[in-house]
C-alpha positions in Angstrom: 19.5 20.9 8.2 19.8 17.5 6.1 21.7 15.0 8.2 20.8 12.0 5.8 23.3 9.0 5.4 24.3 9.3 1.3 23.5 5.9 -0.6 22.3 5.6 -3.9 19.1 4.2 -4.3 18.2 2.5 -7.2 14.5 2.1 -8.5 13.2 -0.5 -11.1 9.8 -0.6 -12.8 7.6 -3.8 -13.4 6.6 -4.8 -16.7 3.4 -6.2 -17.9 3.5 -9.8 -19.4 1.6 -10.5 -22.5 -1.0 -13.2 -23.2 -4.1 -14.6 -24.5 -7.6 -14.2 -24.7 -10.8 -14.3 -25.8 -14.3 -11.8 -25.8 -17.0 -12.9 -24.8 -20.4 -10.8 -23.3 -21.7 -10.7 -20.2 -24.9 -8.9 -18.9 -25.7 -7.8 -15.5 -27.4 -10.0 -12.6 -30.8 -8.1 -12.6 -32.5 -6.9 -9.7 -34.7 -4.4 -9.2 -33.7 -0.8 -7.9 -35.7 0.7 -5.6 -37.2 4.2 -5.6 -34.9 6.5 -2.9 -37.2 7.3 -0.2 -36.3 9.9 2.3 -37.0 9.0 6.0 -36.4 10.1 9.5 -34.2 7.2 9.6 -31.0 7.7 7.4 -28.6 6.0 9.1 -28.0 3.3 5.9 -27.5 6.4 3.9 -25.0 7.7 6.2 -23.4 4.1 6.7 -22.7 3.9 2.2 -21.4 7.8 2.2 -18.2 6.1 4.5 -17.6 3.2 2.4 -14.5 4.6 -0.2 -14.8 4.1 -3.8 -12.6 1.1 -4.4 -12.1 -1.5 -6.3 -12.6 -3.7 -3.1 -15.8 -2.1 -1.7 -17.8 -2.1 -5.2 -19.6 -5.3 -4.3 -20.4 -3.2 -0.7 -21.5 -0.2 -2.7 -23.2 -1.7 -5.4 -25.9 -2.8 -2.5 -26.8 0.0 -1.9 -28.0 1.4 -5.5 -30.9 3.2 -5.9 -32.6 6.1 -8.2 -31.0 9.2 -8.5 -32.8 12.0 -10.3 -30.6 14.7 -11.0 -27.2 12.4 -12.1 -24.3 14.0 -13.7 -24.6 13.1 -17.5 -22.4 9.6 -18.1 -24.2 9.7 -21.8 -20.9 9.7 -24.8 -18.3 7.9 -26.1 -15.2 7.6 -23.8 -11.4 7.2 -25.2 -8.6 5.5 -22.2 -6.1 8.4 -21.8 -2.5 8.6 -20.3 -1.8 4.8 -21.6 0.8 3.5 -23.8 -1.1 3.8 -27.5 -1.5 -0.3 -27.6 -3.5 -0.1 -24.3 -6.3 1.9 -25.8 -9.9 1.6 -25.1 -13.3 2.8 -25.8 -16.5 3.1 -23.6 -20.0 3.6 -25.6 -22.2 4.6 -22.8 -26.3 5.6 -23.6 -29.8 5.4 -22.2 -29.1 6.7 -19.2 -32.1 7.4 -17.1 -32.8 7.8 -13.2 -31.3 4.1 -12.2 -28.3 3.8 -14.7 -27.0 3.4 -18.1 -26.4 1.1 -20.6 -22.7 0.7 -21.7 -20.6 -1.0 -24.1 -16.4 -1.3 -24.6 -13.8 -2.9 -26.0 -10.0 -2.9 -24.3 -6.9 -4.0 -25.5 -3.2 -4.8 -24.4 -1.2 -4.9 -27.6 -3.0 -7.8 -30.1 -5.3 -8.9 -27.3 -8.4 -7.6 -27.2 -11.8 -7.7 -24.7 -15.3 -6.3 -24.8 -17.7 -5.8 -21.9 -21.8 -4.7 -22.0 -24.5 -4.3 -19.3 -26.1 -1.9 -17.2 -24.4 0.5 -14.4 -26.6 1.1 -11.8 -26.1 4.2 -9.6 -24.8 4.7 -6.0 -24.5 8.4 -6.0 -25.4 11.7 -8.3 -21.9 10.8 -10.2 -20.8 6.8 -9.7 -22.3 4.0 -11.0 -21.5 0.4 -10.9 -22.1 -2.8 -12.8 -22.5 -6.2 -11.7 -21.0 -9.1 -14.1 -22.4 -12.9 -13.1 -23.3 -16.3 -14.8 -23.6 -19.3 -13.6 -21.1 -20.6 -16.5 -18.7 -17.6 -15.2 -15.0 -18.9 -15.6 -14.1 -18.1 -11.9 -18.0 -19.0 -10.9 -17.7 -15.5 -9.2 -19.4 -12.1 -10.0 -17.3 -9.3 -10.9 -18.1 -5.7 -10.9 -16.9 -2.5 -12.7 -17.3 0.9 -11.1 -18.2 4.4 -13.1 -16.9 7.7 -11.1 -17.0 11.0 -13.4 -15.7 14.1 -12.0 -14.5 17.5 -14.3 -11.3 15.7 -15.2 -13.1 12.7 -16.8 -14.8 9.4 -16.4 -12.5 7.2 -14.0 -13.2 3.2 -14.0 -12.4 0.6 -11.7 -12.7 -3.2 -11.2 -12.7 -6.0 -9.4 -13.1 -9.7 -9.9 -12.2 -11.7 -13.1 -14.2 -9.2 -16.0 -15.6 -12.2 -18.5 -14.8 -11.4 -21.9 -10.9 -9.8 -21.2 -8.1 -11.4 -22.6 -5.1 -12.0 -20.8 -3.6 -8.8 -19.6 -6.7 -6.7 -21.1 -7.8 -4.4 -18.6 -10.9 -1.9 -18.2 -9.4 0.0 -15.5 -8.6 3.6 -16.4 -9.4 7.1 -17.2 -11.2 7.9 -19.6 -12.2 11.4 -21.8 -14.5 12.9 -24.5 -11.5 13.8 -26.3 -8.3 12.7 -28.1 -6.4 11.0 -25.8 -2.8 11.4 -24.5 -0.8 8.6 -25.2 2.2 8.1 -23.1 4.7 6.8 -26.0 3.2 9.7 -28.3 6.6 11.1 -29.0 8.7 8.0 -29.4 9.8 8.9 -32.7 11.5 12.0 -31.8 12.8 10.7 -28.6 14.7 7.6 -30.0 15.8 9.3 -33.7 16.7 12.3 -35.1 14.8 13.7 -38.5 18.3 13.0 -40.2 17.8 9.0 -38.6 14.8 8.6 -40.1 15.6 9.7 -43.4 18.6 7.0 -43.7 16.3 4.4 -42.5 13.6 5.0 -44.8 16.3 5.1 -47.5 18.0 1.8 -46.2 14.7 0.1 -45.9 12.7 1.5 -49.0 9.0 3.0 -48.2 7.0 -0.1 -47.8 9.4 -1.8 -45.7 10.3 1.2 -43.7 6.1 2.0 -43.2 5.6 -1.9 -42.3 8.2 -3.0 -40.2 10.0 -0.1 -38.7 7.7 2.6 -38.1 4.7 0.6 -37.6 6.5 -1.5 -35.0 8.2 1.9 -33.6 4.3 3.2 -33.1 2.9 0.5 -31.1 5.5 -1.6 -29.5 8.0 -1.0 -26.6 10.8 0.9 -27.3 14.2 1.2 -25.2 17.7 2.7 -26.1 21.3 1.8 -24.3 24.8 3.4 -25.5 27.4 0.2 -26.4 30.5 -0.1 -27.7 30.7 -2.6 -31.3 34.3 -5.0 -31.3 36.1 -2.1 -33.3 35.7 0.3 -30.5 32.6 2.7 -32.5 30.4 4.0 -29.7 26.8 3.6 -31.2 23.2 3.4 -29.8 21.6 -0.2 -29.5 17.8 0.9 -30.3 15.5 -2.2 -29.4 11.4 -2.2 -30.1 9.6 -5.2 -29.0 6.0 -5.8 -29.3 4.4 -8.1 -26.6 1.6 -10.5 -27.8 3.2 -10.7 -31.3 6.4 -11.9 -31.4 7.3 -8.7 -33.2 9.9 -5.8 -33.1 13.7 -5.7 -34.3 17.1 -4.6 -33.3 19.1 -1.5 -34.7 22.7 -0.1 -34.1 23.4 3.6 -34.9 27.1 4.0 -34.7 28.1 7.2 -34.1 30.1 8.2 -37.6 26.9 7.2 -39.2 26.7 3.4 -40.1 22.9 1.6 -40.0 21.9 -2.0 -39.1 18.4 -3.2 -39.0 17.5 -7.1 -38.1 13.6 -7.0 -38.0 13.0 -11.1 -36.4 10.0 -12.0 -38.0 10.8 -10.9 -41.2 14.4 -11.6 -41.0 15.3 -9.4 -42.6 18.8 -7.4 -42.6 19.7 -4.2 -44.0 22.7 -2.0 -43.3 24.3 1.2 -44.6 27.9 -0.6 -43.8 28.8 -2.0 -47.1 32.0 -3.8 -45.9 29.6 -5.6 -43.7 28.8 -9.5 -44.8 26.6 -11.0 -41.4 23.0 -11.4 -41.9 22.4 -9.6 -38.2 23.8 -6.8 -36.4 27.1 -6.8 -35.2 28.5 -7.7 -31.6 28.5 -4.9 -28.7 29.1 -4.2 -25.0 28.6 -1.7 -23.1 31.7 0.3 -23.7 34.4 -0.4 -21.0 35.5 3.1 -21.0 32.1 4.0 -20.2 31.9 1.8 -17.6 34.9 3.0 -16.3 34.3 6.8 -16.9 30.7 6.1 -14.8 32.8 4.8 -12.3 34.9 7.5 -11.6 31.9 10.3 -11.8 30.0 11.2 -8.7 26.8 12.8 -7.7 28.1 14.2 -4.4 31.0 16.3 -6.2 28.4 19.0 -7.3 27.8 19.4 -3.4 30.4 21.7 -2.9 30.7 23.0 -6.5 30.4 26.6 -7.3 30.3 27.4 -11.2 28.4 26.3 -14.0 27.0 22.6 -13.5 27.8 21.6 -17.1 31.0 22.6 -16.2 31.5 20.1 -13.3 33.7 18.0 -14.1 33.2 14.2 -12.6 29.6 15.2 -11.8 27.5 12.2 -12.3 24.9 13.7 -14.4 27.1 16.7 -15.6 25.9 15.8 -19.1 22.6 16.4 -18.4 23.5 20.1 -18.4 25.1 20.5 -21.8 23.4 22.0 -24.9 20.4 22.8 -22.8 17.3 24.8 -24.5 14.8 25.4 -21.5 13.0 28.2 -23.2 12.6 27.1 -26.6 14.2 29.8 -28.4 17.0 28.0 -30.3 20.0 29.2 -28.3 22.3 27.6 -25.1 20.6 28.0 -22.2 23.0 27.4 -18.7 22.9 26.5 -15.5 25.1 28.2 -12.6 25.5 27.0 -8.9 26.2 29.7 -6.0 27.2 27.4 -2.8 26.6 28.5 1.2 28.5 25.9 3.0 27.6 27.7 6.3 23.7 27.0 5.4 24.2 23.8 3.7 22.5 25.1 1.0 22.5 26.6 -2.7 21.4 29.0 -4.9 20.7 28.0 -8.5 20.6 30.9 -11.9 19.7 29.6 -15.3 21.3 32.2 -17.9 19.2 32.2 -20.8 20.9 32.2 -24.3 19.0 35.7 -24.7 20.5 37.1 -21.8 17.5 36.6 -19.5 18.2 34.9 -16.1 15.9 33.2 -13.7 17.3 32.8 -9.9 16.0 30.2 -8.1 15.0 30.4 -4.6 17.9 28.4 -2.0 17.4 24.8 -1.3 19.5 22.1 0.6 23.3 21.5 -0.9 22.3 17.4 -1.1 19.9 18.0 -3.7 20.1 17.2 -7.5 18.7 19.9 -9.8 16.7 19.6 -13.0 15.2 21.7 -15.4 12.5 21.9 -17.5 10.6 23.8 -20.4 6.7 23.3 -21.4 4.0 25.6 -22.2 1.6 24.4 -19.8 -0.7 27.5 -19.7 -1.4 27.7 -24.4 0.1 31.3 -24.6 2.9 30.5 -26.8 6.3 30.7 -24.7 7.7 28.2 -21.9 7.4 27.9 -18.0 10.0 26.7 -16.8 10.1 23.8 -14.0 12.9 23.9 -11.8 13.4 20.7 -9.5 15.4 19.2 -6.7 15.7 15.2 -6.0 17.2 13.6 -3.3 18.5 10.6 -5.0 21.5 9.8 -2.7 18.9 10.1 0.9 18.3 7.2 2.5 14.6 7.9 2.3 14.1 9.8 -1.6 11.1 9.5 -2.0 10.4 11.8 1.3 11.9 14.7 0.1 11.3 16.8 -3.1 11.6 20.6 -4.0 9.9 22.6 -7.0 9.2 25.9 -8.6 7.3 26.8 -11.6 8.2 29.7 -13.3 6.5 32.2 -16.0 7.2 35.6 -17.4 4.8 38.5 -16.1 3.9 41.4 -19.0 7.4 42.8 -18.2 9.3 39.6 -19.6 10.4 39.3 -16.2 10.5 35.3 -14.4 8.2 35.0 -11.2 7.0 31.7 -9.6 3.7 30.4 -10.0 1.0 29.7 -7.1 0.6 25.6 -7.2 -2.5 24.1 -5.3 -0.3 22.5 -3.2 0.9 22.5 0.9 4.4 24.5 1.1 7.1 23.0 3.2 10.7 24.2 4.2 12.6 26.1 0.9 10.4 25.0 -2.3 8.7 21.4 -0.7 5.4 21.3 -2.0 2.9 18.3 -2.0 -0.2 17.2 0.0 -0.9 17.4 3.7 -1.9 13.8 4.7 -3.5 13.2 8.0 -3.7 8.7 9.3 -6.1 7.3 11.2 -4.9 4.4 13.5 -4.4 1.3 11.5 -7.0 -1.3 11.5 -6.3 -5.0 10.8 -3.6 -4.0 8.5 -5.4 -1.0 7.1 -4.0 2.6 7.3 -6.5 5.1 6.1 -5.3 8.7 5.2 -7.3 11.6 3.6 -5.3 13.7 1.6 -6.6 17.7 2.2 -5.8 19.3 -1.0 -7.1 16.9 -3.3 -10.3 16.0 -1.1 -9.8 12.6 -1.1 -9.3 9.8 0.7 -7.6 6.5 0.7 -6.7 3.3 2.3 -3.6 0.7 1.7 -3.1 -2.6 3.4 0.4 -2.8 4.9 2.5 -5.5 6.7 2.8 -5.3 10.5 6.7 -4.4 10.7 5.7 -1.4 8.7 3.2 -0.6 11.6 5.5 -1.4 13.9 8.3 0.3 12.4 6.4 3.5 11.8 3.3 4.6 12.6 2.6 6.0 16.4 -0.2 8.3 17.6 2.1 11.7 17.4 2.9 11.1 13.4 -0.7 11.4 12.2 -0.1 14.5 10.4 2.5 14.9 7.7 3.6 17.1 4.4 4.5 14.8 2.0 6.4 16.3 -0.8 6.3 15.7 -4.5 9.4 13.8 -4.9 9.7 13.9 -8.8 7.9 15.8 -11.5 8.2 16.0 -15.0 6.4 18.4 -17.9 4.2 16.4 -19.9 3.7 18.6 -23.2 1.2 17.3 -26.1 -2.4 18.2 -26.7 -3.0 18.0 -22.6 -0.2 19.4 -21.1 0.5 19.5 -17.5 3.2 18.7 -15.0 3.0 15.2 -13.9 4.0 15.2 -9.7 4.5 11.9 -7.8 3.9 11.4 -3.9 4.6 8.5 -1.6 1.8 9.2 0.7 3.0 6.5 3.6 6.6 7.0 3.9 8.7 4.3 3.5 6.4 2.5 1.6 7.7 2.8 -1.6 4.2 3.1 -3.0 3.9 6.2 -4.8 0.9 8.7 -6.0 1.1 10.7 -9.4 -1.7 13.1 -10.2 -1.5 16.0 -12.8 -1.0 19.9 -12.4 -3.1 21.4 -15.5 -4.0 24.8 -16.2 -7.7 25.3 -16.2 -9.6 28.7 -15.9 -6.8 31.0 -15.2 -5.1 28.7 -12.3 -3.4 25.2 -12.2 -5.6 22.6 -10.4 -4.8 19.3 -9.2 -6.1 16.1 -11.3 -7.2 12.5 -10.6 -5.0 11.1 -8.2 -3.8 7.3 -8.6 -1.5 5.1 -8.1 1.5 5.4 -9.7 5.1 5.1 -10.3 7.9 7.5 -12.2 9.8 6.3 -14.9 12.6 9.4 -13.9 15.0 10.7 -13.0 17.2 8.9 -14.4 
């Protein structure tokens, strides 16, 4: 039974800062590498196999490179995936022979660019790391940039100031032989309508539309808020900024149809509205009655609701419910609650528009549903990812439940086997077992991805948490989310130390008949809500 206190908790992202920079070359310190020699004596060998692959033991491991004669093929050109598009970067990498390779790249972050060149040097069959130093260095300290390739991809790491990065310009990623997956691929669709686009290419004429619109749309930062202009229209405030370059521009969609486009640089003004004489876009608020209709909705009225969740009336994400298409067929797709006070816990059906339903196994009452629709598997029809979130615990990120659904031969629904620990009703996530803490360090291996981490923490979290009996725990995937596109998978995020607010995100994709879990890293949701 859930006895947790119910207050909202509100989460905020950090966003990067832009800046300048300039490229500049760098080539390795060189020292020889010495033939691998086996011995009776292998306790150095055993000594490197404990040291993780971070970005703060690289100048450990990079000590202790030698020859390696059957490596795993580093040789291609490598595109950064799962960035925003203005992130991008390439990695040349050739003449790989029993020590190393030779690579080259260039990064960016919006209009800043960097480029980096040397020779990798390998630790192991499949990591490799490169040593940056010069004497004219700006920090007068080496830096070093680790290789790891596995089946999902090449995955780099560094550490130290990388000569030749502009500000903000990273190297650190992942990285595939393929076209990558940009995060703001679908920004288009998800800020306007086809019918949208068509007025604004009509307000704006081609070239303008191309340059200044849809150019900026593509590769800045794009962000969308309901207000309220002085005449009481409802519109959508659609703002794209693009860091580095003093770029973007402000638009208003009002809801019976009216235009207005400021692009700054430009200045340039353009509206639909032609009783409208300002050269920028008119005044707005956040409607008041919105404001006032937010505050009189609640997420814990659903707790006790029975009926169709669109249909809750004063529910705080009721709207969330309405118009739904989970399967992708064209028609309304619902979603009923069935309520067991008794258990504290319900039972959710989505009736398809077809006439299909899918039950849901029970879960706990205080959880927030959401639904889902991807094909995730390429064989032309939907899963369908059914969630539970915990928004209004005092620890969220602790709790999480999930099902993934497809249709067997009969067109009937059944739940898909994940790769991942099962807890109580539909938890899943990873089973985490912590070593004692050491000078600030917890170390934790994570059993269904085979991996293991470490994260420095401050000594009231020690204090406040971590005791010799909690060294084992099921941490469940909090939040996850069906990425669709040309790599589709669900995208799941873990806070392996709880409390910590420091979360994990790894993919789910289908590979060979079975979903498998991807490169696990630190990361942070931009959902719910």
């Amino acid at each position: 039974m859930r006895t947790d206190i119910p207050i909202i908790i509100l989460l905020t992202l950090m966003l990067l800062a832009g800046g300048c920079g300039a490229q500049n070359d760098k080539t390795a310190e060189s020292m020889p590498v010495q033939e691998t020699v086996e011995t009776d004596n292998e306790e150095p060998a055993e000594e490197t196999a404990k040291i993780d692959f971070t970005e703060d033991n690289l100048s450990k491991l990079y000590e202790s490179r030698k020859s390696v004669s059957d490596a795993a093929s580093f040789t291609g050109d490598w595109n950064r995936t799962a960035v925003h598009s203005s992130f991008g970067a390439d990695i040349t990498i050739d003449n790989q022979d029993k020590e190393g390779f030779d690579f080259t790249g260039e990064f960016f972050y919006y209009s800043h660019m960097g480029d980096a060149a040397g020779r990798a040097y390998f630790i192991s069959e499949n990591q490799a790391i490169y040593k940056q130093f010069d004497d004219e260095d700006f920090d007068g300290e080496p830096a070093y940039i680790g290789f790891s390739l596995d089946d999902n991809g090449l995955h780099v790491i560094a550490d130290g100031f990388v000569e030749g990065m502009g500000m903000n310009v990273s190297v650190t990623g992942d990285y595939i032989q393929d076209e990558p997956y940009y995060t703001n691929g679908n920004v288009l669709a998800e800020n306007f309508s086809e019918y949208d686009l068509e007025q604004l290419k009509e307000l704006l004429r081609e070239e303008t539309y191309n340059e200044l619109f849809l150019n900026n749309t593509e590769i800045g930062d794009v962000s969308s808020e309901a207000v309220k202009l002085s005449d009481g229209t409802v519109a959508r405030h659609i703002e794209c900024i693009v860091p580095t370059m003093g770029d973007g521009y402000d638009l208003l969609i009002t809801e019976d149809g009216r235009y207005y486009f400021y692009h700054e640089n430009s200045d340039l003004f353009a509206t639909t509205d032609p009783d409208y004489e300002d050269w920028c876009i008119p005044e707005y608020t956040v409607a008041a009655d919105e404001e006032q209709y937010d505050d009189e909705r609640s997420p814990f009225l659903l707790w006790e609701y029975e009926g169709y969740v669109d249909e809750c009336s004063g529910y705080f994400w009721q709207d969330e419910f309405k118009n739904c298409d989970y399967d992708g067929d064209g028609s309304t797709d619902r979603l009923k609650r069935q309520w067991n006070g008794e258990e504290q816990t319900a039972i959710y059906i989505i009736e398809f528009g077809n006439g299909d339903k899918l039950t849901v196994p029970k879960g706990w009452e205080t959880g927030f549903p959401h639904v889902q629709g991807g094909d995730l598997d390429g064989d032309g029809q939907r899963e369908i990812l059914f969630t539970l979130s915990y928004d209004t615990s005092t620890d969220p990120l602790s709790f999480g439940d999930m099902w993934l659904f497809d249709k067997d031969i009969s067109g009937e629904y059944y739940e898909v086997e994940l790769p991942l620990a099962k807890g109580e009703n539909g938890a899943k996530g990873f089973t985490i077992e912590y070593e004692e803490p050491e000078d600030l360090v917890i170390r934790y291996s994570i059993k269904e991805a085979g991996l293991s981490r470490s994260e420095e923490v401050y000594d009231d979290y020690i204090n406040y948490w971590w005791t010799e009996n909690n060294t084992c725990l099921l941490r469940s995937v909090y939040w996850a989310e069906v990425r669709e596109g040309k790599y589709p998978a669900i995208r799941c995020y873990v806070e392996p130390l709880p409390r910590s607010s420091s979360s994990l995100g790894f993919d789910l994709s289908y590979r060979n008949g079975k979903y498998e879990i991807g490169y696990v890293e630190l990361d942070t949701p931009d959902g719910p809500f």
